[in-house]
Predicted model as a PDB file, atoms N, CA, C, CB and O in Angstrom, pLDDT in the B-factor column:
MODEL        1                                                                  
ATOM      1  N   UNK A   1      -7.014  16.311 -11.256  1.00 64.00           N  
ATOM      2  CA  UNK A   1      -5.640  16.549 -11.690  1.00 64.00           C  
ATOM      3  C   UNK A   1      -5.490  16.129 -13.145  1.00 64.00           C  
ATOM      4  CB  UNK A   1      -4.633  15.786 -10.792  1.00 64.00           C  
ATOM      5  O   UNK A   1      -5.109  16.980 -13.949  1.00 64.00           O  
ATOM      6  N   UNK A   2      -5.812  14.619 -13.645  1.00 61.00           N  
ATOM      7  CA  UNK A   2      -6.170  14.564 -14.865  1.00 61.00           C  
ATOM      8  C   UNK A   2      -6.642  15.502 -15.487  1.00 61.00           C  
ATOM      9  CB  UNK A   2      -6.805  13.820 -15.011  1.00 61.00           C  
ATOM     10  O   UNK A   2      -5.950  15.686 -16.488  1.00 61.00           O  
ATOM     11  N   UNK A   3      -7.707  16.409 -15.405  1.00 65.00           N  
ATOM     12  CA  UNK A   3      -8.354  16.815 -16.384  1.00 65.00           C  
ATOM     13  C   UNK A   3      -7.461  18.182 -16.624  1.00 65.00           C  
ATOM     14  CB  UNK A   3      -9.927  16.907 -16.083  1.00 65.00           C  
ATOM     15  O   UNK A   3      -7.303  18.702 -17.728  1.00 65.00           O  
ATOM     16  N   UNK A   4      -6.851  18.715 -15.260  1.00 69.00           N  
ATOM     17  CA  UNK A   4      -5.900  20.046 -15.571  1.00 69.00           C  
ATOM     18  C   UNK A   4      -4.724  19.540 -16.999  1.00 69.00           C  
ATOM     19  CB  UNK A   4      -4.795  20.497 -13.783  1.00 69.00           C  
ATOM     20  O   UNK A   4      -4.711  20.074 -18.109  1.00 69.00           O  
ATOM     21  N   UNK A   5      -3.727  18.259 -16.483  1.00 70.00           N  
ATOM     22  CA  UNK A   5      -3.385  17.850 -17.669  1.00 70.00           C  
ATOM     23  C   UNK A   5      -3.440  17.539 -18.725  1.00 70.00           C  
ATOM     24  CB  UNK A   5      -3.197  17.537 -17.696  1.00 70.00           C  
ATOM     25  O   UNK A   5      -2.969  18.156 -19.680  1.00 70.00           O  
ATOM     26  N   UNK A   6      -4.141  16.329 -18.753  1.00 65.00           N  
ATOM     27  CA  UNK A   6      -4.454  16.228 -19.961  1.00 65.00           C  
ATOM     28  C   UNK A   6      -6.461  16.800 -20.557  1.00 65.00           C  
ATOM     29  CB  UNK A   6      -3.985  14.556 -20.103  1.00 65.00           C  
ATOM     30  O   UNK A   6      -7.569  16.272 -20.463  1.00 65.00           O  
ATOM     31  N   UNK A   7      -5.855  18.252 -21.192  1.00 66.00           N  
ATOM     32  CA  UNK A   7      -7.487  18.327 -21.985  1.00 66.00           C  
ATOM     33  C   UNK A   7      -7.928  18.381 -22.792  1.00 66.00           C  
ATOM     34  CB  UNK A   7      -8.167  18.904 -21.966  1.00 66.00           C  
ATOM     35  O   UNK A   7      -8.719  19.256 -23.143  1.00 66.00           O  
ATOM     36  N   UNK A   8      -7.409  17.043 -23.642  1.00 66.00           N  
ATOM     37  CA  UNK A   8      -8.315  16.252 -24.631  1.00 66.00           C  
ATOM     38  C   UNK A   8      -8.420  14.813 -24.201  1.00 66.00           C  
ATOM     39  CB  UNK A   8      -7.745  16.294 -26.136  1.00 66.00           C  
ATOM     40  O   UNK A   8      -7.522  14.243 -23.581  1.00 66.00           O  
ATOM     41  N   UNK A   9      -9.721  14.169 -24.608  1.00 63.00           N  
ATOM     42  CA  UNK A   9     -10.363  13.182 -23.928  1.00 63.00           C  
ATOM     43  C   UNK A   9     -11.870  13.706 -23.683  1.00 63.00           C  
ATOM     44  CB  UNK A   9      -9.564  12.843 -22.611  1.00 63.00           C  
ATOM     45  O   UNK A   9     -12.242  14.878 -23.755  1.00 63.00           O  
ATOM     46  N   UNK A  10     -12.581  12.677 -23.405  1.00 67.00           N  
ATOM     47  CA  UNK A  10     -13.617  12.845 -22.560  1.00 67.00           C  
ATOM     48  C   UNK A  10     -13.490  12.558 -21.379  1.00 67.00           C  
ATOM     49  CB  UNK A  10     -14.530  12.322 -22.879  1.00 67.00           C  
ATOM     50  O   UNK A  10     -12.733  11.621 -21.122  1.00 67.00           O  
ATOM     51  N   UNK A  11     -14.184  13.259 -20.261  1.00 70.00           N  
ATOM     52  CA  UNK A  11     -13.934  13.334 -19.053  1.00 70.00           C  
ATOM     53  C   UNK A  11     -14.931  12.097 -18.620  1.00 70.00           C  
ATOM     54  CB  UNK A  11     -14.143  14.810 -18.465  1.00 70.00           C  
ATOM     55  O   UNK A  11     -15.456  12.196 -17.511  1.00 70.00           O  
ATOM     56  N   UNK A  12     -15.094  11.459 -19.062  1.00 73.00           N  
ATOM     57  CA  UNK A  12     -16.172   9.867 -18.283  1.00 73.00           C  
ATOM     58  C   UNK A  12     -15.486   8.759 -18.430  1.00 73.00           C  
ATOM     59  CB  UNK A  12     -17.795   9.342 -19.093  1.00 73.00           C  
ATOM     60  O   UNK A  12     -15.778   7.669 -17.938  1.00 73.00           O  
ATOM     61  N   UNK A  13     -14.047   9.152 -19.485  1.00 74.00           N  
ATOM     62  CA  UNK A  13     -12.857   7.718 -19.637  1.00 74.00           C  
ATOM     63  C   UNK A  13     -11.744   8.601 -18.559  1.00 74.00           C  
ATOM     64  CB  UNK A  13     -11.962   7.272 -21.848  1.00 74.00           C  
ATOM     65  O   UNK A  13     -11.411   7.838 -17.652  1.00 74.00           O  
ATOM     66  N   UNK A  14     -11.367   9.394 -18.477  1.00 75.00           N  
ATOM     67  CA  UNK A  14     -10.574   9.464 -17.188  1.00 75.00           C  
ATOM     68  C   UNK A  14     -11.462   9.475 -15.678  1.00 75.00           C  
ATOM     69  CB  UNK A  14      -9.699  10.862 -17.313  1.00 75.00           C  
ATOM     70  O   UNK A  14     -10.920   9.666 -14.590  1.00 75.00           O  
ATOM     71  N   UNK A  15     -12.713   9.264 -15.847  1.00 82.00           N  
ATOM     72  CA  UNK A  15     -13.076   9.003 -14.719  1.00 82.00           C  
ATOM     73  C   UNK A  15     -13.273   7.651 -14.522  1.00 82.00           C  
ATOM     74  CB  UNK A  15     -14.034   9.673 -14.441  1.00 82.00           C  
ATOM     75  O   UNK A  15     -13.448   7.467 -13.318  1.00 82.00           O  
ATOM     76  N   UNK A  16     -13.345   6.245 -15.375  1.00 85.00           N  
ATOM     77  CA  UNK A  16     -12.849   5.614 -15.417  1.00 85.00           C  
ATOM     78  C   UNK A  16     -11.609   4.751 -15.136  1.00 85.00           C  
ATOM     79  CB  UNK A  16     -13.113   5.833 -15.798  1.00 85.00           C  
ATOM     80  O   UNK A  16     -11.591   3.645 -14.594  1.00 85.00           O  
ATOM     81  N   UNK A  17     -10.749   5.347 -15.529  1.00 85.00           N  
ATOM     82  CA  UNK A  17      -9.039   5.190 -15.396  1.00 85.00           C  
ATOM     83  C   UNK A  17      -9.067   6.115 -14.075  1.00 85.00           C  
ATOM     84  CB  UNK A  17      -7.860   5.921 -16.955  1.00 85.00           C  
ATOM     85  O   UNK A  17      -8.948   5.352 -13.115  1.00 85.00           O  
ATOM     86  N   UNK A  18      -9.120   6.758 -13.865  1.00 87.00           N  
ATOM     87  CA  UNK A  18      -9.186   7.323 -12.657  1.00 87.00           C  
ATOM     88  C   UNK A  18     -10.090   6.381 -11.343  1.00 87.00           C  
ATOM     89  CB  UNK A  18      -9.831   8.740 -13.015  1.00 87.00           C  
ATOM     90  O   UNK A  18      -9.771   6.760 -10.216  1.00 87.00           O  
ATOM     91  N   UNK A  19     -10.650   5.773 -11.358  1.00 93.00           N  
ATOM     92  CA  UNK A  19     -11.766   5.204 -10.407  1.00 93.00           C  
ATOM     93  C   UNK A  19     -10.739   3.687 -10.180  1.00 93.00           C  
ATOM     94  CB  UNK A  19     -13.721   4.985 -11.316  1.00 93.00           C  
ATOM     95  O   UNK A  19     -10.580   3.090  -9.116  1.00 93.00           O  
ATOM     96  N   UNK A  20     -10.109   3.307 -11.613  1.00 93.00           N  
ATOM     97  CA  UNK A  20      -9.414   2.109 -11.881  1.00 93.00           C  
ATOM     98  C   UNK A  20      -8.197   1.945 -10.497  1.00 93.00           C  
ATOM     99  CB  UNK A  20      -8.685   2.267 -13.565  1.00 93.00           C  
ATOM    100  O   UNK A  20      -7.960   1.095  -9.638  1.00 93.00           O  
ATOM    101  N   UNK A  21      -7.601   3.386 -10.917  1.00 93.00           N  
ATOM    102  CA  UNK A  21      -6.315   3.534 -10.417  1.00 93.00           C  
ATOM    103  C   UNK A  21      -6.597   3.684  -8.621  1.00 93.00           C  
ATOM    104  CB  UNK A  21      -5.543   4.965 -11.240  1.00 93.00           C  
ATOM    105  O   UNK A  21      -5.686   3.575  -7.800  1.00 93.00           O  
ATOM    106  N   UNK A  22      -7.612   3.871  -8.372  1.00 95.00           N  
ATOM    107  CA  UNK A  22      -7.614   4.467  -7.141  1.00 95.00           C  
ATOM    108  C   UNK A  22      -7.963   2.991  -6.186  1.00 95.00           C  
ATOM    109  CB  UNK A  22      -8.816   5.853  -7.081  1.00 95.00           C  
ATOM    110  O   UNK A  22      -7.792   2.572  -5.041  1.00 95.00           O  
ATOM    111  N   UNK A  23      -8.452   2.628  -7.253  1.00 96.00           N  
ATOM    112  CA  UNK A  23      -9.222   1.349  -6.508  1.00 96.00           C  
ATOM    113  C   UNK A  23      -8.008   0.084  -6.107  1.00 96.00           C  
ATOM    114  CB  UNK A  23     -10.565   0.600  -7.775  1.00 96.00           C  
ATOM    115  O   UNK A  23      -7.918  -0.483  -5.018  1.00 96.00           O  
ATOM    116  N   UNK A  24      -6.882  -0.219  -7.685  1.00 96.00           N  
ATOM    117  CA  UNK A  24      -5.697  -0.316  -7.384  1.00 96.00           C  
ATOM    118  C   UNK A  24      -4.419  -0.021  -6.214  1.00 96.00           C  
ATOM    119  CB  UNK A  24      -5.597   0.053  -8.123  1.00 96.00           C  
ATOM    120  O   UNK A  24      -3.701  -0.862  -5.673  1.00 96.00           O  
ATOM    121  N   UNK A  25      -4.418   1.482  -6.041  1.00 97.00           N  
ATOM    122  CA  UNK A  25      -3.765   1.545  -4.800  1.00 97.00           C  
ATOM    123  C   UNK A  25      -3.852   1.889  -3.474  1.00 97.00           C  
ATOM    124  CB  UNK A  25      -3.147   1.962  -4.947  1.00 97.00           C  
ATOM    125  O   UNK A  25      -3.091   2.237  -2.571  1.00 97.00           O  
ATOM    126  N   UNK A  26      -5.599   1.578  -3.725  1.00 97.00           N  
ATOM    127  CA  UNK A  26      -6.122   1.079  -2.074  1.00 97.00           C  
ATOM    128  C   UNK A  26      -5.746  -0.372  -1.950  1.00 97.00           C  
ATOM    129  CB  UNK A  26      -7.982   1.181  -1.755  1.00 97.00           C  
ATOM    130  O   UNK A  26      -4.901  -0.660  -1.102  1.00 97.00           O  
ATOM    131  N   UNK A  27      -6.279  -1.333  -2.702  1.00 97.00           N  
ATOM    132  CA  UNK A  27      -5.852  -2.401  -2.981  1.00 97.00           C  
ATOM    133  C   UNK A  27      -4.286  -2.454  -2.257  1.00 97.00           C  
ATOM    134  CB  UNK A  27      -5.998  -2.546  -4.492  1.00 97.00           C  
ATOM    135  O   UNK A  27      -4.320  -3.086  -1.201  1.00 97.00           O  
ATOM    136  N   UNK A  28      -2.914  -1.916  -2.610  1.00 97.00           N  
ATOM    137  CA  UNK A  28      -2.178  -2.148  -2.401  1.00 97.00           C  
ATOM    138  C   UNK A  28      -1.745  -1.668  -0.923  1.00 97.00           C  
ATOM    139  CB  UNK A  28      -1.736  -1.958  -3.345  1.00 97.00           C  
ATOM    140  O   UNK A  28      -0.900  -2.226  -0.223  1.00 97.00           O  
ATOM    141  N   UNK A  29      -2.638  -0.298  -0.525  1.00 97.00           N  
ATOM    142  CA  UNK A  29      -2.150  -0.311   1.342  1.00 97.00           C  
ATOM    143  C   UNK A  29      -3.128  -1.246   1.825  1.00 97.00           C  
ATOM    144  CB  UNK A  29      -2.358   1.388   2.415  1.00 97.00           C  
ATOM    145  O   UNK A  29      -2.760  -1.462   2.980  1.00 97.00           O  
ATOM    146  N   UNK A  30      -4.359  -2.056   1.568  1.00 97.00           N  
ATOM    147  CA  UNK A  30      -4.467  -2.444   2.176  1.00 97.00           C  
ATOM    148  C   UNK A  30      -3.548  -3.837   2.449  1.00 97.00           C  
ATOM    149  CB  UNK A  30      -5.457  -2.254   2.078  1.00 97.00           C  
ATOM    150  O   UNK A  30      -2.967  -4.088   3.505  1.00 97.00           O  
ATOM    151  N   UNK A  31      -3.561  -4.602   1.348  1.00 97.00           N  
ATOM    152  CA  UNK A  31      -2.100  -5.801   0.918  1.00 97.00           C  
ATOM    153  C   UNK A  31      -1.162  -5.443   2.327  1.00 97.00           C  
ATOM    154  CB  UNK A  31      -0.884  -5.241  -1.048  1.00 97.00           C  
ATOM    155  O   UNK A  31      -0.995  -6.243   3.247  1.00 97.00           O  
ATOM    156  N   UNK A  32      -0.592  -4.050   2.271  1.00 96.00           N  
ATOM    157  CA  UNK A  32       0.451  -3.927   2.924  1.00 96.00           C  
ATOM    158  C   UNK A  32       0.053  -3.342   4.630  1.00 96.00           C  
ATOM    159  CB  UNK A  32       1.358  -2.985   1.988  1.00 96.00           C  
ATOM    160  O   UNK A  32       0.715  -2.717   5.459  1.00 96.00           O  
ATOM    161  N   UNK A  33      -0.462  -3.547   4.630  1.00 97.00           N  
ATOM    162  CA  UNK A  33      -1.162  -2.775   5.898  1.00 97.00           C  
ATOM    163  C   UNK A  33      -1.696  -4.829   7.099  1.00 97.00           C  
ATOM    164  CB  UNK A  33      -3.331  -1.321   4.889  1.00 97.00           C  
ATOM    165  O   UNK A  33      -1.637  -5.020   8.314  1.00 97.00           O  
ATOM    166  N   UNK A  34      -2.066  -5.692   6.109  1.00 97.00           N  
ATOM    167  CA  UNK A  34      -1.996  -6.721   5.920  1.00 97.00           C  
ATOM    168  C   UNK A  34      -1.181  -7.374   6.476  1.00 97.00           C  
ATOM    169  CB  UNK A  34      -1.991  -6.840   5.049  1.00 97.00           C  
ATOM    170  O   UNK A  34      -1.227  -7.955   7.560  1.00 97.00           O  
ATOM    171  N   UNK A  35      -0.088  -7.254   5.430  1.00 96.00           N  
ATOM    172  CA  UNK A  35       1.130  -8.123   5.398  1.00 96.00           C  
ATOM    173  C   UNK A  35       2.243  -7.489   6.824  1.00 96.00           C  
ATOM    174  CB  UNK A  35       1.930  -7.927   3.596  1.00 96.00           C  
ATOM    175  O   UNK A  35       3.269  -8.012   7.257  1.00 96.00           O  
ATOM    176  N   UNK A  36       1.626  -6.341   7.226  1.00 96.00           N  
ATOM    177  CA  UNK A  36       2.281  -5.653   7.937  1.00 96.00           C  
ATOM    178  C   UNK A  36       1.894  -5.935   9.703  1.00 96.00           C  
ATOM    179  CB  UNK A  36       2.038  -4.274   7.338  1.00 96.00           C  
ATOM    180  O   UNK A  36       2.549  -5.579  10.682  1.00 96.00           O  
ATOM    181  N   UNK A  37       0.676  -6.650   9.650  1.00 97.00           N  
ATOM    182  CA  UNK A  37      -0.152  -6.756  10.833  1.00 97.00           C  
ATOM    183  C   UNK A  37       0.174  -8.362  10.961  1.00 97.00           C  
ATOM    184  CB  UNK A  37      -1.898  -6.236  10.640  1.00 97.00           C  
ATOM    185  O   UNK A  37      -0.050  -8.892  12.050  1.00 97.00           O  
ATOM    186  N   UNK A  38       0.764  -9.253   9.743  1.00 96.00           N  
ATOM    187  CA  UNK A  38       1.153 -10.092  10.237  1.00 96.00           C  
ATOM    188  C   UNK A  38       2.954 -10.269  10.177  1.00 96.00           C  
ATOM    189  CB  UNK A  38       0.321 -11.005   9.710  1.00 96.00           C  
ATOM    190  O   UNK A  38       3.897 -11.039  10.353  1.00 96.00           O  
ATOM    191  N   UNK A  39       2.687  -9.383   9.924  1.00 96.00           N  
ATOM    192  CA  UNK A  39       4.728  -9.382  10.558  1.00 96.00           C  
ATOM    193  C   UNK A  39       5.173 -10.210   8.954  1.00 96.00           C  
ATOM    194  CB  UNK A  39       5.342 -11.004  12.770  1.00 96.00           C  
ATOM    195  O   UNK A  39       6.049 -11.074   8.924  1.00 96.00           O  
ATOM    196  N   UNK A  40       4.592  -9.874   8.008  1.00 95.00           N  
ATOM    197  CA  UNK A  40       5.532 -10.398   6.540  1.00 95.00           C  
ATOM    198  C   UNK A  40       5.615  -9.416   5.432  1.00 95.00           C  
ATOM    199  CB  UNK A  40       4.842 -11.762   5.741  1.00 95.00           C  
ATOM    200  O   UNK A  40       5.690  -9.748   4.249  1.00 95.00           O  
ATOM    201  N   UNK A  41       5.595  -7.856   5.980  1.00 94.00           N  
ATOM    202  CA  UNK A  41       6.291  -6.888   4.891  1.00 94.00           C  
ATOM    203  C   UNK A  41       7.632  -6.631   4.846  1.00 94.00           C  
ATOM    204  CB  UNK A  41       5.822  -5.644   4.950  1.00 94.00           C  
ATOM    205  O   UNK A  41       8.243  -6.093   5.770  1.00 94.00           O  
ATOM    206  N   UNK A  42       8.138  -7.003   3.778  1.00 96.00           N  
ATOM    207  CA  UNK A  42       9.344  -6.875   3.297  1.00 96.00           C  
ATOM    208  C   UNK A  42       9.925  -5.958   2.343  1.00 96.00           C  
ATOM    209  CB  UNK A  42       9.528  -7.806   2.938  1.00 96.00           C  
ATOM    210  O   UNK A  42       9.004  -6.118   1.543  1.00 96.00           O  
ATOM    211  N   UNK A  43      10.590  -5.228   1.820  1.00 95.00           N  
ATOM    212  CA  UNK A  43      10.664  -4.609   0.815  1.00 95.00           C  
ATOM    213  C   UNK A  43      10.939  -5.796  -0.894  1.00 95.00           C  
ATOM    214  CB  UNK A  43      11.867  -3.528   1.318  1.00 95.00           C  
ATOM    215  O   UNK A  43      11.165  -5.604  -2.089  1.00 95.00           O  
ATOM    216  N   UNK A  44      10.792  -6.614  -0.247  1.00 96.00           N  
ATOM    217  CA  UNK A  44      10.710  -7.615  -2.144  1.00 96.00           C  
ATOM    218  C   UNK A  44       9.073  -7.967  -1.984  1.00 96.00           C  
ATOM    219  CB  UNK A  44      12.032  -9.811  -2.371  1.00 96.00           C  
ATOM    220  O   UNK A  44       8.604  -8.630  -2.909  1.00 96.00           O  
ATOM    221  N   UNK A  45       8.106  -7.564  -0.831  1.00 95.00           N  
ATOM    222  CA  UNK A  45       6.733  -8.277  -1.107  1.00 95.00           C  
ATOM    223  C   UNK A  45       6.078  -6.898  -1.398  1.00 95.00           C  
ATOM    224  CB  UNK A  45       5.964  -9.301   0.269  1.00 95.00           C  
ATOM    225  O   UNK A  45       4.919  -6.805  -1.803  1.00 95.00           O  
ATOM    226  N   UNK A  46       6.998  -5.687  -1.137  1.00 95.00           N  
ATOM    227  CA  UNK A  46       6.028  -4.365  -1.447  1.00 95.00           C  
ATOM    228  C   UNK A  46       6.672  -4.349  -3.223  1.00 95.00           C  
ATOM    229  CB  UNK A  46       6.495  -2.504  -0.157  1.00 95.00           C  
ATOM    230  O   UNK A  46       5.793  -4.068  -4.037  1.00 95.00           O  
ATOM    231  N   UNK A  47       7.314  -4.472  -3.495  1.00 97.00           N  
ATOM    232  CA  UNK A  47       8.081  -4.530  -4.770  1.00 97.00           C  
ATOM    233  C   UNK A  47       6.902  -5.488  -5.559  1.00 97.00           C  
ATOM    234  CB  UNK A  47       9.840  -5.273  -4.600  1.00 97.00           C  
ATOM    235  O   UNK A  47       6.037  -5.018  -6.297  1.00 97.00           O  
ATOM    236  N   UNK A  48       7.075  -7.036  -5.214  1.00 97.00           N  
ATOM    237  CA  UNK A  48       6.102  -7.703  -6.114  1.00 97.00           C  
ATOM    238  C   UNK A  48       4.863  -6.986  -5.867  1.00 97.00           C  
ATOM    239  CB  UNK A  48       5.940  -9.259  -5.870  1.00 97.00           C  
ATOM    240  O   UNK A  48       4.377  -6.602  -6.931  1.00 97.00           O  
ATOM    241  N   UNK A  49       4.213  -6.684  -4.902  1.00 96.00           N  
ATOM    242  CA  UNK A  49       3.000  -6.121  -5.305  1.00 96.00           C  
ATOM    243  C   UNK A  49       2.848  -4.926  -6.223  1.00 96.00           C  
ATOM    244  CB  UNK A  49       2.415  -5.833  -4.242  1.00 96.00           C  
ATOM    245  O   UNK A  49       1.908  -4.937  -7.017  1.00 96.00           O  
ATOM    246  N   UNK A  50       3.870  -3.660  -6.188  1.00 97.00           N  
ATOM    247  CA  UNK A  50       3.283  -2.948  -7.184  1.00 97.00           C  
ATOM    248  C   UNK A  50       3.858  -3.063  -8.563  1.00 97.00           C  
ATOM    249  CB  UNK A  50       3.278  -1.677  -6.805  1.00 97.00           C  
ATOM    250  O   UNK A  50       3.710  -2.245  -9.472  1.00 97.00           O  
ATOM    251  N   UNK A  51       4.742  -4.534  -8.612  1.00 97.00           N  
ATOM    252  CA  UNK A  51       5.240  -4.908 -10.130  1.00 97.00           C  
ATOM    253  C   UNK A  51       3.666  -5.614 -10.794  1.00 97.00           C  
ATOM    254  CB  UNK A  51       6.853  -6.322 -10.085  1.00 97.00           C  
ATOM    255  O   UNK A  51       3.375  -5.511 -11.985  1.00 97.00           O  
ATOM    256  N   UNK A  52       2.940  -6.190  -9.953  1.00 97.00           N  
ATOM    257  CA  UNK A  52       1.824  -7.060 -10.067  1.00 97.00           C  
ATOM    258  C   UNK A  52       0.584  -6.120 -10.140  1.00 97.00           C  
ATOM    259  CB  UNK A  52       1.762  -8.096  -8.852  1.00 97.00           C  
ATOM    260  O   UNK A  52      -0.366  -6.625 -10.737  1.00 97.00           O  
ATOM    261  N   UNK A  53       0.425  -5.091  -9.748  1.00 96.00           N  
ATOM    262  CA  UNK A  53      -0.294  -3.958 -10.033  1.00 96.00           C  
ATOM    263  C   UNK A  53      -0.172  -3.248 -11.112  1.00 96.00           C  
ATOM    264  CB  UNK A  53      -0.173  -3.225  -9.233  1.00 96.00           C  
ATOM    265  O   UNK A  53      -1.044  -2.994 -11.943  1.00 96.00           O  
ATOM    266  N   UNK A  54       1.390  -2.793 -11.088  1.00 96.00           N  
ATOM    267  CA  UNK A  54       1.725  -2.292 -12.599  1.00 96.00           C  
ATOM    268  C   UNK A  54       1.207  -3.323 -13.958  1.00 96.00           C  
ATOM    269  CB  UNK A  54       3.501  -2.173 -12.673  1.00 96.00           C  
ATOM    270  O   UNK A  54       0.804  -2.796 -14.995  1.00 96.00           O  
ATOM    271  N   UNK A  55       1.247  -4.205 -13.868  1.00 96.00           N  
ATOM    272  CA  UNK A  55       1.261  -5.746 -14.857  1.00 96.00           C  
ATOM    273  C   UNK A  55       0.119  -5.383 -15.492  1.00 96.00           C  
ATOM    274  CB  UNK A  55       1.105  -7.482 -14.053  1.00 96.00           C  
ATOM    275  O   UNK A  55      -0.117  -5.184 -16.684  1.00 96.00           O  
ATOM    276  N   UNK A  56      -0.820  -5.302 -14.133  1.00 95.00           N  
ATOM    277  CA  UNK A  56      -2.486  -5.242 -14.309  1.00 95.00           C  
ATOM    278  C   UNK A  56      -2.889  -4.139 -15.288  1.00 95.00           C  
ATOM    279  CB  UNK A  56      -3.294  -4.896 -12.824  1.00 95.00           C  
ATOM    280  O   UNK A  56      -3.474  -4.385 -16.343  1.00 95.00           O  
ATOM    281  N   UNK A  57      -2.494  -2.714 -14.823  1.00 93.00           N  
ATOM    282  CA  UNK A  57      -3.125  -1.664 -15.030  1.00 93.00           C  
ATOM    283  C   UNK A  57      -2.403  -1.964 -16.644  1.00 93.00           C  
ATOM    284  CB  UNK A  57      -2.850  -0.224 -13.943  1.00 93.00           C  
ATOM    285  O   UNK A  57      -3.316  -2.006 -17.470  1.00 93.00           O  
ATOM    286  N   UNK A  58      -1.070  -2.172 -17.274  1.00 93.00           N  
ATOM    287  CA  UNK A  58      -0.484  -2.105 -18.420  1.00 93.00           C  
ATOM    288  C   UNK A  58      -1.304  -2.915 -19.116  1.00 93.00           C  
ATOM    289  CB  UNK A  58       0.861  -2.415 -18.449  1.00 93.00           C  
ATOM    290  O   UNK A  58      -1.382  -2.782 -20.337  1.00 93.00           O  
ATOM    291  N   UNK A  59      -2.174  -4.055 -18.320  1.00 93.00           N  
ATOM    292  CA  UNK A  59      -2.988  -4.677 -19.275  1.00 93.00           C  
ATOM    293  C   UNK A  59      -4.368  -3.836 -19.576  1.00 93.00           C  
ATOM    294  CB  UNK A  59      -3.282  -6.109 -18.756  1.00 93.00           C  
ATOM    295  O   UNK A  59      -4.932  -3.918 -20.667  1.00 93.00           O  
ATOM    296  N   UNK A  60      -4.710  -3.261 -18.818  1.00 90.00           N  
ATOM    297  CA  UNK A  60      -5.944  -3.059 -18.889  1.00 90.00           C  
ATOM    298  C   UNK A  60      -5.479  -1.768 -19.807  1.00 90.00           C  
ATOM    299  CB  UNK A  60      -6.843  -2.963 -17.450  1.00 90.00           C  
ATOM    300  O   UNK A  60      -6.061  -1.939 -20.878  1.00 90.00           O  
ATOM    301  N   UNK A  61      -4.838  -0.772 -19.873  1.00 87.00           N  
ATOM    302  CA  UNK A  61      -4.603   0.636 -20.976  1.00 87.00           C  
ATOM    303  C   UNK A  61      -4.324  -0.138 -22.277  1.00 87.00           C  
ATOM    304  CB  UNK A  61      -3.055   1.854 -20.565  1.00 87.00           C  
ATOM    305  O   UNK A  61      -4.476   0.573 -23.270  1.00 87.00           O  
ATOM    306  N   UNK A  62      -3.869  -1.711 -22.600  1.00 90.00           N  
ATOM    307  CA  UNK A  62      -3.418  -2.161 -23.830  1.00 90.00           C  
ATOM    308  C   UNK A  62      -4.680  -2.528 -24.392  1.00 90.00           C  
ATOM    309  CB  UNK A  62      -2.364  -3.270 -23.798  1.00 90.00           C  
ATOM    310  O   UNK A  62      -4.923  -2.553 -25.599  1.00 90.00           O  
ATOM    311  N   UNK A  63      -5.429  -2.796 -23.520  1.00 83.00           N  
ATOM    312  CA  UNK A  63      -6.840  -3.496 -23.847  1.00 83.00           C  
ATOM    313  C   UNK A  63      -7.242  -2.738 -24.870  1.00 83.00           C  
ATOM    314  CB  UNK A  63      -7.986  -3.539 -22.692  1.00 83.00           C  
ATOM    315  O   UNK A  63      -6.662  -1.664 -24.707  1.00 83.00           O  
ATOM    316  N   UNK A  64      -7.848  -2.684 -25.752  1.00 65.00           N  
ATOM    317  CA  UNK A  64      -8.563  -1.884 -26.915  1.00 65.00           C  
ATOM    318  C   UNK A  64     -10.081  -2.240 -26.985  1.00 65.00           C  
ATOM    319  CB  UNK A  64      -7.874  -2.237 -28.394  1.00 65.00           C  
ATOM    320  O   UNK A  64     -10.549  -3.365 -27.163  1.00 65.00           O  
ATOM    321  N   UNK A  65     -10.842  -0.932 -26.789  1.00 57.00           N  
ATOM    322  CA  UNK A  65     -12.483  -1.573 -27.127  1.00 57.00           C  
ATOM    323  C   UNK A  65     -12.955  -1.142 -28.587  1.00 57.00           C  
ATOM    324  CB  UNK A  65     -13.789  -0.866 -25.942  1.00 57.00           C  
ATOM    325  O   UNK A  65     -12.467  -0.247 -29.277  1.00 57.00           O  
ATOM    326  N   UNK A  66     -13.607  -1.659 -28.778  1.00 48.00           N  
ATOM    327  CA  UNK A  66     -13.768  -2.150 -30.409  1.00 48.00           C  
ATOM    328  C   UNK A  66     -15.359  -1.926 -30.484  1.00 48.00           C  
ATOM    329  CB  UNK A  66     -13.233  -4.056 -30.818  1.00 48.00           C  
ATOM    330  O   UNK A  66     -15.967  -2.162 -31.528  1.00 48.00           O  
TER     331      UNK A  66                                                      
ENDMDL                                                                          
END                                                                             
């Protein structure tokens, strides 16, 4: 889907960011899949998690390699 959108880039940094992201919101059903099997999903613990996900990924696109 990336690459239909955006096509400029090289396709080995959106597979990257792509591999990033995916890995991220497995990460987060599993969290909730989790939190859900012990009876503590809430809608403020699905909230902090993908504010705390978002946090992450905003760090990692600010990151600059040099």
């Amino acid at each position: 889907i990336r690459k239909l959108f955006f096509k400029k880039g090289l396709l080995f940094k959106k597979i990257i960011v792509s591999f990033r992201q995916s890995i991220f919101f497995s990460f987060l059903v599993v969290a909730s899949l989790f939190l859900q099997g012990q009876r503590l999903l809430t809608w403020w613990n699905i909230l902090f998690l993908i504010s705390a996900i978002a946090i992450l990924e905003l760090f990692f696109i600010s990151k600059k390699t040099v």
